[in-house]
SERO-4910 file (N, C-alpha, C, O; in steps of 0.05 Angstrom, whole numbers):
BEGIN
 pado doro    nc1    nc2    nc3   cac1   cac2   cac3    cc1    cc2    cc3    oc1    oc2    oc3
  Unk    A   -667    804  -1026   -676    807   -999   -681    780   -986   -672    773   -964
  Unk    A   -694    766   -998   -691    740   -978   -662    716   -985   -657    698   -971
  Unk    A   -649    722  -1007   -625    717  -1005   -611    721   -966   -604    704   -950
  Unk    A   -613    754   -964   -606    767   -953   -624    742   -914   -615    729   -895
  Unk    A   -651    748   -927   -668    730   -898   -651    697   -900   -647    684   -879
  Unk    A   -644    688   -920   -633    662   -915   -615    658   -913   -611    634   -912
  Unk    A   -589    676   -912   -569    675   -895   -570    683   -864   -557    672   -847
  Unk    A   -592    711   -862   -586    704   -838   -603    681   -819   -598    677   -795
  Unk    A   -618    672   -832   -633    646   -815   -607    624   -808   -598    616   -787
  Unk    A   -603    621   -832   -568    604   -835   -556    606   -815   -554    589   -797
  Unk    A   -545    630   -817   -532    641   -793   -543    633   -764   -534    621   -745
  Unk    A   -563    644   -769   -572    635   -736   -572    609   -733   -561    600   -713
  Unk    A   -584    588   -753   -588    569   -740   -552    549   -742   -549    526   -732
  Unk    A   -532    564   -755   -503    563   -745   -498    565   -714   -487    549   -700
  Unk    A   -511    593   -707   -503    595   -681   -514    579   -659   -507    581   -635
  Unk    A   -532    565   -669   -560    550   -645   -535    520   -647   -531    503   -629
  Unk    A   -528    522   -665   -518    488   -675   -489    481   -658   -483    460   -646
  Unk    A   -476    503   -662   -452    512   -650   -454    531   -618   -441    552   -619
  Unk    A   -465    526   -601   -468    542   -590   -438    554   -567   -421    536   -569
  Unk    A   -431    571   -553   -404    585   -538   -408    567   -520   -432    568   -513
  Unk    A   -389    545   -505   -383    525   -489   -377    553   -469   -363    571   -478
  Unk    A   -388    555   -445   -371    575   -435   -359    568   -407   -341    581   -396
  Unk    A   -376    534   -392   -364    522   -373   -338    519   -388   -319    530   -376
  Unk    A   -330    504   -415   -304    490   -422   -287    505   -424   -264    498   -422
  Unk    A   -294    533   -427   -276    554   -432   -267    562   -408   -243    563   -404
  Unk    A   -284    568   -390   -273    578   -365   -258    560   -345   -242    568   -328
  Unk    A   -266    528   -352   -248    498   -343   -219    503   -349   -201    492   -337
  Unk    A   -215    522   -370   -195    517   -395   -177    546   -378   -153    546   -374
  Unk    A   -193    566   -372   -177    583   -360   -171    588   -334   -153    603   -327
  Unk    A   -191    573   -315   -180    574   -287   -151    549   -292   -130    558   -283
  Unk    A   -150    529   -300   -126    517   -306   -107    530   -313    -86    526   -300
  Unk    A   -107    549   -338    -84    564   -336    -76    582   -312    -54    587   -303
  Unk    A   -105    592   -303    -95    611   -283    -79    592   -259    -65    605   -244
  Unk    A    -80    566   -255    -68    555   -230    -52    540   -236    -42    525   -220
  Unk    A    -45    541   -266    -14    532   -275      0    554   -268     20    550   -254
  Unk    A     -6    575   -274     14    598   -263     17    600   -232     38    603   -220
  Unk    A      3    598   -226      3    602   -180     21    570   -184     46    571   -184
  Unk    A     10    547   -186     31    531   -178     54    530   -185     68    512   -174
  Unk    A     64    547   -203     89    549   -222    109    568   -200    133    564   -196
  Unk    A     90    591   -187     92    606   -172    114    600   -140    135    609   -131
  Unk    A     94    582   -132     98    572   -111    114    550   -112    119    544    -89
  Unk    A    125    537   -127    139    518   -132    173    520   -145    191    505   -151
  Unk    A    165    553   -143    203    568   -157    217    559   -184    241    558   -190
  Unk    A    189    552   -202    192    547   -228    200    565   -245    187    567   -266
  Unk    A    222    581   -241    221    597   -258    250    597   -280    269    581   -277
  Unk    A    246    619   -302    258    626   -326    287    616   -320    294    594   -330
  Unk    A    312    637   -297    334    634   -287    344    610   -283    368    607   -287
  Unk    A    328    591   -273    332    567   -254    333    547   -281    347    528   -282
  Unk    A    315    556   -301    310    531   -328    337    541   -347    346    523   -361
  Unk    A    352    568   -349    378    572   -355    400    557   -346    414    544   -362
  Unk    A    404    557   -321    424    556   -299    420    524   -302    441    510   -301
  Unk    A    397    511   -306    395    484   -309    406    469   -338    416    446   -336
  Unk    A    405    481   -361    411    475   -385    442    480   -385    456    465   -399
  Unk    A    457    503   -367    480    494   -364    496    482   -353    518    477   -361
  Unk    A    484    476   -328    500    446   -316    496    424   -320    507    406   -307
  Unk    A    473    419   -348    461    386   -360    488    396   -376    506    380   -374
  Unk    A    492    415   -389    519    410   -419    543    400   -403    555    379   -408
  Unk    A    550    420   -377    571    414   -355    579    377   -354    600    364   -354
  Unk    A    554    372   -353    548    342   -335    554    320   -359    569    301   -360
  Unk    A    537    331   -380    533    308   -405    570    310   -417    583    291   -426
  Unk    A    581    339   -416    615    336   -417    630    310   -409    642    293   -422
  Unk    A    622    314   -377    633    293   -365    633    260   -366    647    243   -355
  Unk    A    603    261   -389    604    231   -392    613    218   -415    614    194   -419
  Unk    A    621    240   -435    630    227   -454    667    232   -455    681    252   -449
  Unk    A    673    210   -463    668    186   -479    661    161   -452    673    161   -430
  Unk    A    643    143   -458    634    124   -446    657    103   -452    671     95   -471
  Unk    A    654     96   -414    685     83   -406    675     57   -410    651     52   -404
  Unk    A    693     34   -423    691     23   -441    708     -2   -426    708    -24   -438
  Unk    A    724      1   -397    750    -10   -390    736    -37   -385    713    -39   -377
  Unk    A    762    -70   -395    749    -82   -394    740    -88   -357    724   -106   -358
  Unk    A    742    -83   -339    735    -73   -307    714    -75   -312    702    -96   -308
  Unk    A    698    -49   -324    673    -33   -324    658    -52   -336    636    -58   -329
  Unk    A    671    -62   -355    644    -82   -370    637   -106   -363    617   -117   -373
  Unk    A    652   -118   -346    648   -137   -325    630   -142   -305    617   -161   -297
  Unk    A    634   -106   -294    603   -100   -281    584   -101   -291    563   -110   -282
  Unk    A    587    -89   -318    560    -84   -326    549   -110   -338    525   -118   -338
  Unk    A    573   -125   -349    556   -152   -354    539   -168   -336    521   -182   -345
  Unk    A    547   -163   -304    546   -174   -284    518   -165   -283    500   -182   -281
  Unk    A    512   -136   -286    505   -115   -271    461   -120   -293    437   -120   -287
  Unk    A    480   -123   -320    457   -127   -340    446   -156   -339    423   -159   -345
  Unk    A    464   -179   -330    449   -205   -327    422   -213   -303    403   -229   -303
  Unk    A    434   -194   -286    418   -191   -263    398   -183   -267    378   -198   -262
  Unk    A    393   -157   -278    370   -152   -285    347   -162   -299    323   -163   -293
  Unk    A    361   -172   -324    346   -189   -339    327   -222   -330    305   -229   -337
  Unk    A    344   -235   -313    344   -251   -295    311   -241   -267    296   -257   -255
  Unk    A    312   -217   -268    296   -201   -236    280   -205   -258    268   -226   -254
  Unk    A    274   -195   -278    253   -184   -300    233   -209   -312    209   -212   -312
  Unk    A    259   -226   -322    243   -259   -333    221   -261   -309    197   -254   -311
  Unk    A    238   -274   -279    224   -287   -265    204   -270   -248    181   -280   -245
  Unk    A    208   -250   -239    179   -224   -243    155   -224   -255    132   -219   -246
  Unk    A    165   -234   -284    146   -233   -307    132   -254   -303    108   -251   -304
  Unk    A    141   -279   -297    137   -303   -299    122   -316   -274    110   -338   -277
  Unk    A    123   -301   -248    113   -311   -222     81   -291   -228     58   -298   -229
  Unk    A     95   -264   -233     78   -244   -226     41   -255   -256     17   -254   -251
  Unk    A     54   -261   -279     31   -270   -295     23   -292   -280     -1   -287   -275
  Unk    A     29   -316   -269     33   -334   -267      5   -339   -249    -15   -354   -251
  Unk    A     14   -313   -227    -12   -301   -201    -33   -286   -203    -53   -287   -189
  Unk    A    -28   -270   -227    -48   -252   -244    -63   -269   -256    -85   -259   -254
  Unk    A    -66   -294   -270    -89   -307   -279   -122   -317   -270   -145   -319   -279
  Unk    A   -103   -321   -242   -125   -334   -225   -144   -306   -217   -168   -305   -217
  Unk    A   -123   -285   -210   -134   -266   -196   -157   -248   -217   -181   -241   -214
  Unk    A   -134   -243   -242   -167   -241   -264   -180   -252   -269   -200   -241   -277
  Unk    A   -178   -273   -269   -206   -293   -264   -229   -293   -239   -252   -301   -244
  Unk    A   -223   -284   -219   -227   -278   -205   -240   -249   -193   -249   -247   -171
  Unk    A   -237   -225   -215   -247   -199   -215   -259   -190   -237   -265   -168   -245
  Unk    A   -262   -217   -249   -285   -213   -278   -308   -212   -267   -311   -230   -250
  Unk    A   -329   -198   -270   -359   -190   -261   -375   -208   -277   -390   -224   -267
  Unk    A   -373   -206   -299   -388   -229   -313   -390   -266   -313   -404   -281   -326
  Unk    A   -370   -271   -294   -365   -298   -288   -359   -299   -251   -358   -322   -243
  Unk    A   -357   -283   -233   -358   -288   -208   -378   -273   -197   -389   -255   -209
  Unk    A   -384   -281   -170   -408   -267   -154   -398   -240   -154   -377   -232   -163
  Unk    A   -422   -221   -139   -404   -191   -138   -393   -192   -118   -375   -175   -120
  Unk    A   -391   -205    -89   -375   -204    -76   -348   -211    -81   -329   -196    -79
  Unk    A   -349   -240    -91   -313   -242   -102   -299   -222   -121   -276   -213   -119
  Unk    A   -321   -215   -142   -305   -197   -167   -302   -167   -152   -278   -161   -154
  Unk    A   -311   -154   -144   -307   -135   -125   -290   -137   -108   -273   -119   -112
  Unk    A   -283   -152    -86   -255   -162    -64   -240   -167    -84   -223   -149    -87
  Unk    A   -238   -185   -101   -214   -178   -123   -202   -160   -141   -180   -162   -152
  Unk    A   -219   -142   -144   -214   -120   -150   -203    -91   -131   -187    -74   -139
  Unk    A   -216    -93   -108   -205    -83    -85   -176    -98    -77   -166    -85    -59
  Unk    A   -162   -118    -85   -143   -124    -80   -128   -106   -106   -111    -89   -104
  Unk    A   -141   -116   -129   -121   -110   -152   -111    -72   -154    -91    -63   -164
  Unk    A   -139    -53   -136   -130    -36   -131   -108    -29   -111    -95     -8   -111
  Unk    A   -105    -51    -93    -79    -40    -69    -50    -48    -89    -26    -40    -89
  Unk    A    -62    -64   -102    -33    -71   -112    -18    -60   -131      6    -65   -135
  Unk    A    -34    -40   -146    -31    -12   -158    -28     19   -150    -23     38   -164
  Unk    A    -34     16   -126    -34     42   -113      2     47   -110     10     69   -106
  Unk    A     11     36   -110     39     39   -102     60     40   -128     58     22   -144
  Unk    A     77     56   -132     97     53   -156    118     34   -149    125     31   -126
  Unk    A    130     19   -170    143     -6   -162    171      1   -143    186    -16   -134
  Unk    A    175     27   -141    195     38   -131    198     32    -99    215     21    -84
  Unk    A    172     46    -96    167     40    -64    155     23    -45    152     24    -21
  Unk    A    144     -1    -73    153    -24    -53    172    -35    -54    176    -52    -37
  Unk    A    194    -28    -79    212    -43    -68    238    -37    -44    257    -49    -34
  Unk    A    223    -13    -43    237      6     -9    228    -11     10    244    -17     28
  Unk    A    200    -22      9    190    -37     25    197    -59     34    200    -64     58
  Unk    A    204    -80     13    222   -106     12    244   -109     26    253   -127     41
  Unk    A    256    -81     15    283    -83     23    293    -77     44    317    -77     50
  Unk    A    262    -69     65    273    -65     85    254    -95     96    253    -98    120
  Unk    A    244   -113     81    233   -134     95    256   -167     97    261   -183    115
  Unk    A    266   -164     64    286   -190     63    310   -174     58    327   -190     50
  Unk    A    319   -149     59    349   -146     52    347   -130     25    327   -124     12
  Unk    A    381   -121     16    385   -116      8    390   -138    -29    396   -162    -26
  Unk    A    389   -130    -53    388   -157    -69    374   -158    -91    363   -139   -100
  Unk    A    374   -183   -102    355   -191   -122    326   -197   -113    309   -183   -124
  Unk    A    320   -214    -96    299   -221    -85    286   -199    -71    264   -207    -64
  Unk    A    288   -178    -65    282   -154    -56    261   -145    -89    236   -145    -91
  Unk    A    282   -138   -110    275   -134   -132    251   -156   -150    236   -147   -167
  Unk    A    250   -170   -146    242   -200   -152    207   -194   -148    189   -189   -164
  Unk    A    205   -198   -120    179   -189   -108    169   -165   -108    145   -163   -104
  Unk    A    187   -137   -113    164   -114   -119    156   -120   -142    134   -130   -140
  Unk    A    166   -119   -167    161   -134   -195    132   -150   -196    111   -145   -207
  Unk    A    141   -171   -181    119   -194   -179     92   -173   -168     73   -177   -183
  Unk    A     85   -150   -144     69   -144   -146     59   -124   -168     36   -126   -176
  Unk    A     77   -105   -178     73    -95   -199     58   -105   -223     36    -98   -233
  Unk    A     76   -125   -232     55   -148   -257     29   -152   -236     14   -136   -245
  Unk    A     19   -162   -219      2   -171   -215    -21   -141   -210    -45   -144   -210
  Unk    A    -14   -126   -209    -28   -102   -201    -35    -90   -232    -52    -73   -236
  Unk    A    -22   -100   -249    -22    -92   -276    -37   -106   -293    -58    -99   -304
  Unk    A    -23   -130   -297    -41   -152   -318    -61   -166   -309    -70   -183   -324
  Unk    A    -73   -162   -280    -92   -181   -266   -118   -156   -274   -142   -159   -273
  Unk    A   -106   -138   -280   -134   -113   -281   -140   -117   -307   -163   -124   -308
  Unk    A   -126   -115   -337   -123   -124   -367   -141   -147   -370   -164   -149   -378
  Unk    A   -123   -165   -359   -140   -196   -361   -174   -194   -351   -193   -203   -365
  Unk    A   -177   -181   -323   -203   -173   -321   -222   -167   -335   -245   -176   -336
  Unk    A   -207   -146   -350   -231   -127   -365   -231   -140   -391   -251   -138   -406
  Unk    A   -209   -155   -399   -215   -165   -428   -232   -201   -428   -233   -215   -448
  Unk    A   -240   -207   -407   -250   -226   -393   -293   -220   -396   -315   -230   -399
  Unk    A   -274   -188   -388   -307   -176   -383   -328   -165   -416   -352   -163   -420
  Unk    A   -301   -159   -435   -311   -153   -451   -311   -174   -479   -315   -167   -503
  Unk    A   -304   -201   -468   -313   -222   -485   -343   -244   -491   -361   -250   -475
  Unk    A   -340   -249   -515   -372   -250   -519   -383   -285   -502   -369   -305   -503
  Unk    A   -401   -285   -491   -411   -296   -471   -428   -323   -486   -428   -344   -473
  Unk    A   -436   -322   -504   -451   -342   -525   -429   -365   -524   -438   -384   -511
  Unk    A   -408   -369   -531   -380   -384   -528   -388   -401   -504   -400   -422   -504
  Unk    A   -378   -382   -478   -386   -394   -452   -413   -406   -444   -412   -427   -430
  Unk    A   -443   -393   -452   -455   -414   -442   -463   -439   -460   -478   -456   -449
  Unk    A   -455   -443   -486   -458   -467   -502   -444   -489   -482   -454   -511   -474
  Unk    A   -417   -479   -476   -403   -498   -461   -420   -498   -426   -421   -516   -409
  Unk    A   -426   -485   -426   -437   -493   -392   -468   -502   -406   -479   -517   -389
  Unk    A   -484   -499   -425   -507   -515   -430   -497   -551   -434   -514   -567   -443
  Unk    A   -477   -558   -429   -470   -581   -438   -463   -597   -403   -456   -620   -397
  Unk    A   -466   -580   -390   -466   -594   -367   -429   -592   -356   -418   -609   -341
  Unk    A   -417   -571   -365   -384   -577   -359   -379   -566   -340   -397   -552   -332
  Unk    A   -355   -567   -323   -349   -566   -302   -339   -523   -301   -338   -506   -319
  Unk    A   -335   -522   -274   -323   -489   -285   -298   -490   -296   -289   -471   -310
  Unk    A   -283   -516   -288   -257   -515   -306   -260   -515   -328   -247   -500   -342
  Unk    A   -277   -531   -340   -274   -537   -367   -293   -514   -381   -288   -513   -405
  Unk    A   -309   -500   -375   -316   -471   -382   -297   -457   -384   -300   -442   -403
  Unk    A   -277   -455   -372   -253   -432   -366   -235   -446   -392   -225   -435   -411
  Unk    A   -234   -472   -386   -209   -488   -415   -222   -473   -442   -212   -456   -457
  Unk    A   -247   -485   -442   -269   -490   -462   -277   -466   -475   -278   -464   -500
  Unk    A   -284   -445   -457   -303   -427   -459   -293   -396   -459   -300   -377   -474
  Unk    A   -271   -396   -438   -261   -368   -439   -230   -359   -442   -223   -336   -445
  Unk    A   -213   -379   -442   -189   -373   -452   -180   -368   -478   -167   -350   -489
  Unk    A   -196   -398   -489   -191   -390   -532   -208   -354   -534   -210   -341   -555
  Unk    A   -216   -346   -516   -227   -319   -524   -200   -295   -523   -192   -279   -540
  Unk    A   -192   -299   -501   -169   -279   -484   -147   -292   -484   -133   -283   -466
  Unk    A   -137   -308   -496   -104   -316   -490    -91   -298   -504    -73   -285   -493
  Unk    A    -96   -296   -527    -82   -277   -542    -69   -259   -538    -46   -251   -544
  Unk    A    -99   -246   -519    -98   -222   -510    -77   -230   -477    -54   -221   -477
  Unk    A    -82   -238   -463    -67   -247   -442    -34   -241   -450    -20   -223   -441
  Unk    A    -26   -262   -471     -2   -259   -478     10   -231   -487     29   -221   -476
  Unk    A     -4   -222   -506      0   -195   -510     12   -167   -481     29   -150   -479
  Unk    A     -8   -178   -466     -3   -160   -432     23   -172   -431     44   -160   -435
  Unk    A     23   -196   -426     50   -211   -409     72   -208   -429     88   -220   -415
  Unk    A     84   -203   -448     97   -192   -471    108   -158   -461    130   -150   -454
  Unk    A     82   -142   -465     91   -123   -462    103   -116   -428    122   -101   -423
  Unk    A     83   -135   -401    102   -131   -372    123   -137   -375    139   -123   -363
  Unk    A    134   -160   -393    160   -165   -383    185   -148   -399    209   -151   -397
  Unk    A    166   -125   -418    186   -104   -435    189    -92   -411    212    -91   -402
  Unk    A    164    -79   -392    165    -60   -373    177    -70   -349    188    -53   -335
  Unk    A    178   -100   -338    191   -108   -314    234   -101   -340    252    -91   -326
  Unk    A    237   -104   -355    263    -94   -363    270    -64   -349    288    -60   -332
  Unk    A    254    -44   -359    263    -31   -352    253    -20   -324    267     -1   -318
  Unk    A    230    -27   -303    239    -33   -281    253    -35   -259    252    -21   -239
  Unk    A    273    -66   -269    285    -78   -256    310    -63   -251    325    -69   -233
  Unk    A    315    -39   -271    340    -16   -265    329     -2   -246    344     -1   -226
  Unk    A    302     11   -244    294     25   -215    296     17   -198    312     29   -183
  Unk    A    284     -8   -188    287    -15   -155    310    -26   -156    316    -33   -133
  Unk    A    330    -33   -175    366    -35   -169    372     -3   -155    394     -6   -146
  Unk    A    364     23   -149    371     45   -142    361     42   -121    375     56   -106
  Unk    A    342     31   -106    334     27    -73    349     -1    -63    349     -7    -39
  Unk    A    359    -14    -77    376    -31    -67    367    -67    -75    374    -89    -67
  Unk    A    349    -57    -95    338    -87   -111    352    -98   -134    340   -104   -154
  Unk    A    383   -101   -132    394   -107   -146    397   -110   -178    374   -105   -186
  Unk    A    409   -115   -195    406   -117   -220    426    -90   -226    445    -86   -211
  Unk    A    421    -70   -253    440    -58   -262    437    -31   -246    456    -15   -242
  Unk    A    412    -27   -237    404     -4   -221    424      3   -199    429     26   -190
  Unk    A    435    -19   -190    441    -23   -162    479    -11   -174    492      6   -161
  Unk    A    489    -22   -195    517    -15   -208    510     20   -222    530     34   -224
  Unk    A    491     29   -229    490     59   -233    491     73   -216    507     91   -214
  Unk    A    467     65   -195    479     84   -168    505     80   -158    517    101   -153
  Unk    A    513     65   -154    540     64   -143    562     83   -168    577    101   -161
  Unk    A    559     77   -189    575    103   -210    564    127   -204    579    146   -199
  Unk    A    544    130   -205    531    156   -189    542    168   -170    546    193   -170
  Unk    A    549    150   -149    553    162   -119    598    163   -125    614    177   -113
  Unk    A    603    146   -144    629    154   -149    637    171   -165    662    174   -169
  Unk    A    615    187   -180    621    214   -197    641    202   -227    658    215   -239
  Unk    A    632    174   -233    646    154   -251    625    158   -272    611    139   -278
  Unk    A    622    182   -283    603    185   -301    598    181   -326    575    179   -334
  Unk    A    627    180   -344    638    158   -365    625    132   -369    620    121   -390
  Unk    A    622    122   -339    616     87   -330    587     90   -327    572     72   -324
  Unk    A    579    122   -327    547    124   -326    534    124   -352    510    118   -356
  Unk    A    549    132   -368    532    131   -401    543    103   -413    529     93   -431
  Unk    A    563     92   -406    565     62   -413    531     50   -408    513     43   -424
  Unk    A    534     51   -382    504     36   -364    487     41   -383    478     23   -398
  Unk    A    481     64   -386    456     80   -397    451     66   -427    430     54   -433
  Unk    A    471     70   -442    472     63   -471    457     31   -468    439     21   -481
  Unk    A    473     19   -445    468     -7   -456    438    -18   -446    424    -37   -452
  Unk    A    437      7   -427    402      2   -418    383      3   -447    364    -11   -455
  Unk    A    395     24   -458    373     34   -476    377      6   -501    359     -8   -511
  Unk    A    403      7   -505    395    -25   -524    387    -47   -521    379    -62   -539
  Unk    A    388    -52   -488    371    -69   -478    343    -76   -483    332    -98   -486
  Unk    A    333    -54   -483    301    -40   -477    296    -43   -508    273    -50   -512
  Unk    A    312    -41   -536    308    -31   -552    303    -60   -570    288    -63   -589
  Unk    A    319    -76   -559    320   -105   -567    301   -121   -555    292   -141   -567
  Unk    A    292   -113   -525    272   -136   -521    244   -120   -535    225   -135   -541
  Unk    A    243   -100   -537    221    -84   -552    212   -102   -590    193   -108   -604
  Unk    A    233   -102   -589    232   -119   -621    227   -149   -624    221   -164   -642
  Unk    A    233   -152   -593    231   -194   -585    201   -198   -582    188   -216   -593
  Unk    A    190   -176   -563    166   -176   -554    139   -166   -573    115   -169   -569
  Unk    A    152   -155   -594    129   -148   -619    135   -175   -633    112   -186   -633
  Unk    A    151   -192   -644    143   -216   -652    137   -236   -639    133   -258   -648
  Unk    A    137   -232   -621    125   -254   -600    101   -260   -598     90   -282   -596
  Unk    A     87   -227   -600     57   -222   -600     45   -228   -629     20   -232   -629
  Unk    A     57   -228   -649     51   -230   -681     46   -261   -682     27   -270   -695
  Unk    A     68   -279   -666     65   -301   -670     38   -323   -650     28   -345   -655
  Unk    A     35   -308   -630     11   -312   -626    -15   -298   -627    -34   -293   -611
  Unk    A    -11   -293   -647    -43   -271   -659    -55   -293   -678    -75   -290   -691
***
């Protein structure tokens, strides 16, 4: 019998311990319920995900075997130098501008007015996908590389100026004021005091933007920001779709090789 009483105390105090979430549950099912209505309203349905799986087999038919002519690979050599080229110097302007600016939206080292306005900048400069500014560009300097060049550049800076921030913010502070108890300048706090903290880390960001300005630099080539983007749409728009999985393949080995450049890059400065 009290076997019997001390399980169910057990029990209960199981159920006190565990108690029925019933907000998370019901969070959990009005979502499903308005995955279905938006699914609804949006003509997501069964037929359409059939009818779609057979004009991807239709389509992927048409691209194989990847055209190979020496023509085609001329472009694409043309087509892949460019990009790489948009991507380096992207990488390279856009970190270049991001330093100052995370320096500049670290809370723990600027007033709250500056680190705040800098941060309100670093949010406009993220609000936008690199796509559509470079719609923007291109309708400001043309059609091109340099079109491509500068969405990039804000992209990295909308990206690694927020990183650098926060890893700025969450370094240890003892470092920094030994060196500012010594009477040093803010430069030499920043040489001295806060870089040997975050470079590492800095590099690490600027490593992996310039994996992500790679692949990129193929998107805003499709609004007219030159590089290989700019030679796929045009196979695109000539139904040269052979010459489209050429592109593709060599994107992906692209991506696959600087992926492997940019992990030892980071090893070697760790």
């Amino acid at each position: 019998m009290a076997l019997v009483r001390g399980l169910a105390t057990s029990g209960g105090l199981r159920a006190k311990a565990f108690p029925a979430r019933w907000p998370v549950r019901l969070a959990w099912i009005g979502l499903a319920l308005y995955s279905v209505y938006a699914a609804s309203i949006l003509d997501v349905t069964w037929p359409r995900f059939v009818q779609g799986l057979d004009n991807g087999a239709r389509f992927l038919g048409r691209m194989f075997p990847p055209n190979i002519a020496p023509d085609k690979l001329a472009l694409l050599q043309t087509g892949m130098l460019e990009s790489i080229q948009i991507a380096v110097l992207s990488t390279f302007f856009g970190v270049l501008l991001s330093l100052p600016l995370g320096l500049l939206a670290a809370r723990n080292l600027m007033p709250g007015w500056v680190s705040w306005s800098a941060r309100g900048l670093i949010a406009v400069l993220r609000s936008f996908h690199s796509v559509i500014v470079a719609i923007l560009f291109v309708k400001a300097v043309g059609f091109g590389a340099l079109a491509g060049i500068m969405a990039l550049i804000v992209s990295t800076m909308g990206f690694v100026s927020k990183l650098f921030a926060d890893a700025v913010e969450e370094m240890s502070m003892k470092q920094v004021e030994a060196v500012r108890a010594t009477g040093a300048s803010f430069m030499s706090v920043l040489a001295m005091g806060v870089l040997p903290q975050v470079m590492a880390r800095f590099i690490g960001f600027s490593t992996y933007q310039l994996d992500s300005n790679l692949r990129n630099s193929t998107m805003v080539g499709l609004v007219g920001g030159g590089g290989i983007g700019a030679t796929l749409f045009t196979a695109y728009q000539r139904f040269d779709y052979d010459f489209v999985l050429t592109i593709l393949l060599a994107i992906i080995g692209l991506i696959m090789v600087a992926e492997v450049g940019a992990g030892r890059l980071r090893r070697i400065f760790q």
